[in-house]
N, C-alpha and C positions, 0 to 999 in steps of 0.2 A: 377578357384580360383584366377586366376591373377588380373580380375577384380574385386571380390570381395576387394583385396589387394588394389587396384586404389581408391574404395571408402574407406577402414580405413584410406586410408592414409591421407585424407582430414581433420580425426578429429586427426590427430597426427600434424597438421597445425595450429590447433588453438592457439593463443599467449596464455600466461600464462592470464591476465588482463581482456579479452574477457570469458575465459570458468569460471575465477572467478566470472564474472557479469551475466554470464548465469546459473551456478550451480555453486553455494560456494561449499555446503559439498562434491562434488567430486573432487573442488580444494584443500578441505583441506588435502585429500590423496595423492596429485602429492606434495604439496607443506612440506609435511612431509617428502615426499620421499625424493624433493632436498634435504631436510635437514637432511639428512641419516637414517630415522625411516624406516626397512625394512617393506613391504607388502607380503599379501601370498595370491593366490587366488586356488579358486578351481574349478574344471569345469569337467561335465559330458554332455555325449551326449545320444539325442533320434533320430533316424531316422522313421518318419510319410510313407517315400512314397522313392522307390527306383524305375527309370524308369527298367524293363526287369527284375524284381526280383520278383520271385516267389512267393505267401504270404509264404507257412513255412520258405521259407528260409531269407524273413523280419522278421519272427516272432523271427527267430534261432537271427539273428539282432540285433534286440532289448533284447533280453533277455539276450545277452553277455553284450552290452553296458550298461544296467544298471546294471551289474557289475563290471564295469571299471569304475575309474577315474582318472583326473589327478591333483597334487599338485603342484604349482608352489612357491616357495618364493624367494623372492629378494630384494638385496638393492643396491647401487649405485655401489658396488664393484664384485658381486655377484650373480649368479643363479641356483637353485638347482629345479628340476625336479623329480615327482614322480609319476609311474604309479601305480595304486592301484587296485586288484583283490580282488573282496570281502573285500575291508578294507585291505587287506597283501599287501605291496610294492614288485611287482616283477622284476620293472625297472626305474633305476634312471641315470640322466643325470644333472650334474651340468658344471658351468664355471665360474671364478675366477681369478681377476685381482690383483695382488700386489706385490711387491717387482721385479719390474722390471721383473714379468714371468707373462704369460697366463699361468692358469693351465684349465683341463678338468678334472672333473670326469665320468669314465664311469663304471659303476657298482660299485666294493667299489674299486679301486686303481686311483689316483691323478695323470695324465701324465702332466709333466707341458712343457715349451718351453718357451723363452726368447721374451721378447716385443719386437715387429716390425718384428720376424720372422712367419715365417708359425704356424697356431695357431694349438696347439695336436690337436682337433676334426680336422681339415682337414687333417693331418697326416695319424690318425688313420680311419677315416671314405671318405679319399677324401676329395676333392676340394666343401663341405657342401655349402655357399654361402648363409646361412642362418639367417644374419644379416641386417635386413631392416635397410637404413639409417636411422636416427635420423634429418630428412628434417631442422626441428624447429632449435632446437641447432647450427646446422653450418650457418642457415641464421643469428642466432643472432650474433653469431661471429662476422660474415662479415662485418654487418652494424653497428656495434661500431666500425669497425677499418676500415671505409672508408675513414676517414681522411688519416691516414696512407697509403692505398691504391692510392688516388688519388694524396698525396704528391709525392708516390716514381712516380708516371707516368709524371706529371707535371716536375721531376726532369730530368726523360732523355729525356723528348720530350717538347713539347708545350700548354700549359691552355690558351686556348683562352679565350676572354669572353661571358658571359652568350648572350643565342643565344633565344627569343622567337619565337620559332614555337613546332608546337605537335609532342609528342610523345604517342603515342597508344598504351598499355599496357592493354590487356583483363584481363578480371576479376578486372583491377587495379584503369584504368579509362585513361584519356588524359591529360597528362600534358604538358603545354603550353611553358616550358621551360627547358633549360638543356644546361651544362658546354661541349664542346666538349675538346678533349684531344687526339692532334694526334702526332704520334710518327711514324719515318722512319721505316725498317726492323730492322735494328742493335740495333737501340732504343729500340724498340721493344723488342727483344729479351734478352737485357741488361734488361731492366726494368722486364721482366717475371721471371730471376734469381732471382732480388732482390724480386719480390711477392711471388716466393715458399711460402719461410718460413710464412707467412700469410697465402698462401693457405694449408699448410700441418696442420696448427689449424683448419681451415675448416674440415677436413677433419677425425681429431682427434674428433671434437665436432661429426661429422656425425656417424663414427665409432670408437666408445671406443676401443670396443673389438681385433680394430685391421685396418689399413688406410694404411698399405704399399703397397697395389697394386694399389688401388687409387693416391697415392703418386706416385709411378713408371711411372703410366698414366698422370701424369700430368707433369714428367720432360721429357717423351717423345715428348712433343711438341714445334715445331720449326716454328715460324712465318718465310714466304717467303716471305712477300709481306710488305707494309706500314697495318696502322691498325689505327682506330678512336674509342676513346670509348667516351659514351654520361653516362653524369652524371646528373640522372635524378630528378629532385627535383620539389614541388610544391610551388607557391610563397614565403611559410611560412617557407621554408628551408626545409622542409620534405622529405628524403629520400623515394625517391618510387622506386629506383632502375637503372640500366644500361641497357646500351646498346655496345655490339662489333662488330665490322666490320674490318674483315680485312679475310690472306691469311695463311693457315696454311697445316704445315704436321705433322701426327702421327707417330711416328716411322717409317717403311715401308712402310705405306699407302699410297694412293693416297694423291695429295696436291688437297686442299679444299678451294673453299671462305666461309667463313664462318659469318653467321651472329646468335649471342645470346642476347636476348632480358630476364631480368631477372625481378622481379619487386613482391611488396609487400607492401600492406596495411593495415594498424589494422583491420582497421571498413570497409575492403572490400572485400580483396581475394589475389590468389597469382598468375605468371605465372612465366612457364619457357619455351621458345621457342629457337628452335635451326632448322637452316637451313645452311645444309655444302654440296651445288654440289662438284663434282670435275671440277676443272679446265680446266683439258683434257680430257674431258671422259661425258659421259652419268651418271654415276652411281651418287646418290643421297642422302642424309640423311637429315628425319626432326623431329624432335622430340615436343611433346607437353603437359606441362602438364599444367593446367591452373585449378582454382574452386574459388566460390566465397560464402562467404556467408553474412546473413543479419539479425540482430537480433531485434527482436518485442519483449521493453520491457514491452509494453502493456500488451501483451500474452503473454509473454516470451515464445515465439517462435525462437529457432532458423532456417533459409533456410537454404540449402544449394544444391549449382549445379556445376557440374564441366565438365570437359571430360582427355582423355588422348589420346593422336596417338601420332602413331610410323609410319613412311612409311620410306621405303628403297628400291630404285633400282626397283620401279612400283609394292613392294606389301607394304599393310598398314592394318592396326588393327589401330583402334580404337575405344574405351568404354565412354559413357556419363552417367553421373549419376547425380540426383534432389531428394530432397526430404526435412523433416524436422523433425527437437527433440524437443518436449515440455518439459519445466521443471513445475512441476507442486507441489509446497509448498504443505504441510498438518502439521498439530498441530506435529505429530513425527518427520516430515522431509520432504521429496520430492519425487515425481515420477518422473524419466525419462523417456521419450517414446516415438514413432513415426517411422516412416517409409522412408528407401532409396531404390533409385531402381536405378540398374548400367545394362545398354542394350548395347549390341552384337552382330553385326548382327543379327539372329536370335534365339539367345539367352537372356532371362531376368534375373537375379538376384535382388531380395527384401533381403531387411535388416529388420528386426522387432525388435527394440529394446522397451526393456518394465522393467524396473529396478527400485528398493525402493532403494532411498538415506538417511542413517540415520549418527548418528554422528559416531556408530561405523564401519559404513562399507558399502558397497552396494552388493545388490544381485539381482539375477533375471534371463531374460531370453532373447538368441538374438537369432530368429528363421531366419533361410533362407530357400527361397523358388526357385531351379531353375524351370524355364521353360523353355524347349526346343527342339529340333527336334526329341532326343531319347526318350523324355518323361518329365515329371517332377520328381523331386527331394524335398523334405521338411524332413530338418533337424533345432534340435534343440538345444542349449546349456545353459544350464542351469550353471551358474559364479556369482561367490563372489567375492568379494576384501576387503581388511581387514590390519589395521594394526600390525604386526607378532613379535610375540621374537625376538629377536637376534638370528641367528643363522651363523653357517662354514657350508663352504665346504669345508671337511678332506675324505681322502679315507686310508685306513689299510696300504699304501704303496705311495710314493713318488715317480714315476718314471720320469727321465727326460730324454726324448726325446735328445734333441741337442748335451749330449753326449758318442750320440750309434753309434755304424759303423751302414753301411746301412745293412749290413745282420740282427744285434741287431734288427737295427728300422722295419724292414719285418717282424722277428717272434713277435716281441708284438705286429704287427700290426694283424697278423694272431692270436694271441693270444686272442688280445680284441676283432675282430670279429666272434670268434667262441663262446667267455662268451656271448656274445650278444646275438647273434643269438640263443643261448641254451636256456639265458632267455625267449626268445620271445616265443619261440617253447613250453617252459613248460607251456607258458600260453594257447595256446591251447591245449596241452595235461592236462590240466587240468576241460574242458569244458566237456561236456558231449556229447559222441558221435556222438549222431545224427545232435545235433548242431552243431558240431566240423565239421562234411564234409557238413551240409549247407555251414557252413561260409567261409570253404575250397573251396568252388566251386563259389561262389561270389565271392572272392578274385581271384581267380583262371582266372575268366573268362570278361572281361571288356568290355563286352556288355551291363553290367548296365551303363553304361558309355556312350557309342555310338553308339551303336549297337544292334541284334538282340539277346536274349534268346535262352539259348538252354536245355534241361532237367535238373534237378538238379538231382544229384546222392542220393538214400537212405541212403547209407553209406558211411563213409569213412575209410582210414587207416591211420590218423592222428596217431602216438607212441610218447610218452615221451623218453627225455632222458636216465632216469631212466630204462624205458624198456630195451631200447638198452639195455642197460651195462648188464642188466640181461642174456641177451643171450651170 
């Protein structure tokens, strides 16, 4: 799934400007949204093909799943979440940003908590971690306030002048010139005070929802050594981004030389490279994410290719992904559609996107296909998008966290996890039996996944809550 995430993330990179000259009527729904008009989308799933799954108990499978769906609607402030069984909502999950609190909704009661501290869902549910950054928004930040950024460095250190030789930036391309900006240790470290508060909007744009640990992470770091940053530009003054060189420590960690290479082009691609050895030691960090794409408005075609690695300390993962989305006009509106595919070592994932763009909305279907050592996998999801009422998220009760003893905050944490979990539970007790311990035993057993089959059971003893009580 990780890869999968690797390729969405590429079209969450797209500038605003770019995916308006590739498909308007999908920009007119983002650009409604900046402008606070809430969306709602809806989405169901079919599963084709389960590696080590029985047919009944795909059959059992699918036949839950097309009774399930899920409601999502939301606006700039705001996310409300609804599972649906047969049409009847049996679990809802919202979150909500305003007057200085995070609130969660879980079930019908409102746990709220105060901005910048620990958000209620990680309270109540643990350390969740379920907020993808927002990549776009904190790059935009950044490079409108490079000015800003380059002054305060200039200020405690040195602005040489402009230096013509290349800098090589994948996906970005080779620019032939760039500002260097070099500062002692103490400068250094003077000058990174004064950048927080720059980086912590960063960081705000990346995550609304909540940027304090990122924040934390970022005053934990302690330049030991000098440091050089390259301010990279194309002749025409165009920011295409930096470059860092210097020696640093994390907190406890090992101290690091570090080199970050950042960089960003409208009409190209993006990267982010990161290489931190340690200075005394063997142990290593390099990170990369890098995509590029390229748009035929001939065919209004858009490409697109990218990769992602991670290595650390002699192991490394890395996923590369290619492919392209046709936008395709017609008298009603447009078809989106086309094909990605993100490979893994011996692992493939395809994307199939295949969607009607009209002025009210888009709908359709993005099918994924794995291939892989345990078998293959082909699943479906069938999603809308749509401009939505206004709506809250209000729950029958207000509770706030931040002023409960820690015993208060235990029992509503044991509290909310047992409403949960009860929800969850009636929805399979509300299946029908025999499908109930198919599905029981799929879940159960996670050799669909990567491993071998083993019988499935005829029945199960799946009970409602309800039951219980009865006895």
């Amino acid at each position: 799934m990780k890869r999968v995430l690797c390729v969405l993330m590429v079209l969450m990179l797209f500038t605003g400007s770019a995916r308006a000259e590739f498909a308007p009527l999908l920009e007119d729904i983002f650009r409604d949204f900046d402008q606070g008009v809430p969306v709602q989308a809806e989405f169901s799933v079919d599963t084709e093909e389960l590696p080590s799954v029985s047919a009944p108990a795909l059959e059992a499978v699918r036949n839950q799943l097309g009774r399930l769906s899920l409601s999502v609607k939301m606006d700039k402030d705001q996310e409300l979440l609804s599972l649906l069984y047969d049409g009847k909502k049996v679990l809802s999950l919202g979150s909500v940003r305003a007057d200085g609190e995070n609130g969660v909704l879980l079930l019908d009661d409102l746990y709220v908590t105060p901005a910048g501290e620990q958000t209620a869902l990680d309270v109540l549910l643990g350390d969740t971690d379920t907020a993808l950054p927002q990549w776009e928004k904190g790059r935009a930040y950044l490079w409108e306030r490079f000015d800003t950024l380059y002054g305060v460095l200039a200020a405690h250190g040195k602005e040489g002048e402009e230096v013509k030789a290349t800098t090589s930036i994948k996906n970005v391309g080779a620019s032939g010139r760039y500002i260097p900006y070099t500062l002692e240790k103490d400068q250094m470290n003077a000058a990174w005070q004064e950048l927080l508060l720059l980086l912590d909007g960063v960081m705000d744009a990346m995550y609304p929802a909540g940027s304090e640990e990122g924040k934390a992470w970022l005053r934990s770091i302690l330049f030991t050594g000098d440091a050089e940053i390259r301010r990279v530009r194309d002749k025409e003054q165009n920011e295409w981004g930096f470059r860092v060189a210097g020696q640093v420590q994390m907190g406890e960690g090992a101290e690091r030389k570090i080199t970050l290479l950042v960089g960003w082009r409208q009409d190209k691609g993006f990267c982010l490279e990161l290489k931190a050895p340690e200075t005394a030691g063997e142990g290593t960090v390099r990170l990369l994410h890098s995509g590029a794409y390229t748009l035929s408005e001939r065919e209004n075609i858009l490409k697109l290719e990218g990769s992602c690695l991670r290595r650390q300390n002699g192991e490394s993962t890395k996923a590369e992904w290619s492919g392209s989305i046709r936008y395709t006009p017609d008298e009603n509106g447009a078809r989106l559609h086309g094909k990605i595919t993100c490979q893994q070592d011996d692992e493939k994932y395809t994307l199939t996107p295949d969607f009607v763009c009209r002025e009210g909305g888009v709908a359709g279907t993005l099918a994924l296909r794995k291939d892989g050592k345990a078998g293959d996998t082909k699943i479906s999801l069938q999603a809308s998008l749509a401009p939505a009422e206004a709506f809250e998220v209000a729950g029958n009760q207000v509770i706030s966290l931040s002023d409960m003893e820690d015993w208060e905050k235990a029992f509503v944490v044991r509290h909310a996890k047992t409403a949960w979990l009860r929800a969850a539970v009636n929805v399979f007790a509300a299946m029908p039996e025999n499908e109930r311990a198919l599905i029981t035993h799929v879940l159960r057993n996670d050799a669909w996944m990567d491993g071998d089959s083993v019988p499935a059971p005829e029945t199960g003893n799946w009970r409602s809550v309800e039951e219980d009580k009865a006895e």
